[in-house]
Phi, psi and omega in degrees: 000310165319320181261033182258275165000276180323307214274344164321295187307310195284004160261004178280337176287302161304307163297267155052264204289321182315313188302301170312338161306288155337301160317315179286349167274353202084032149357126155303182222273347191273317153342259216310333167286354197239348184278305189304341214242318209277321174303324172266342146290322184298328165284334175286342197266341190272313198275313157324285175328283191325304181300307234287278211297340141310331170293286206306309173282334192278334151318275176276005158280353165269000170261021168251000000 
């Protein structure tokens, strides 16, 4: 059941990045809306990461 998920995601992810290819060739308009939704999850998920990982040093630099 898990790697059914996995392999969803990774074709939502791949199509995803196909629309954004496209998109930049001059797609039709529903590409460049599925290029925007991929871009913009990818900045919330890159800005997620960052703070995570900012949290993470501000944690274990007080037990040293």
């Amino acid at each position: 059941m898990i790697g059914l998920i996995l392999l969803v995601l990774l074709v939502l992810v791949v199509g995803g990045c196909l629309c954004v290819v496209w998109a930049e060739r001059g797609g039709p308009r529903w590409a460049r809306a599925v290029a925007a939704i991929t871009l913009a999850l990818g900045e919330l998920v890159r800005h997620s990461s960052k703070k995570r990982r900012r949290l993470g040093r501000e944690n274990s630099s007080g037990d040293h």
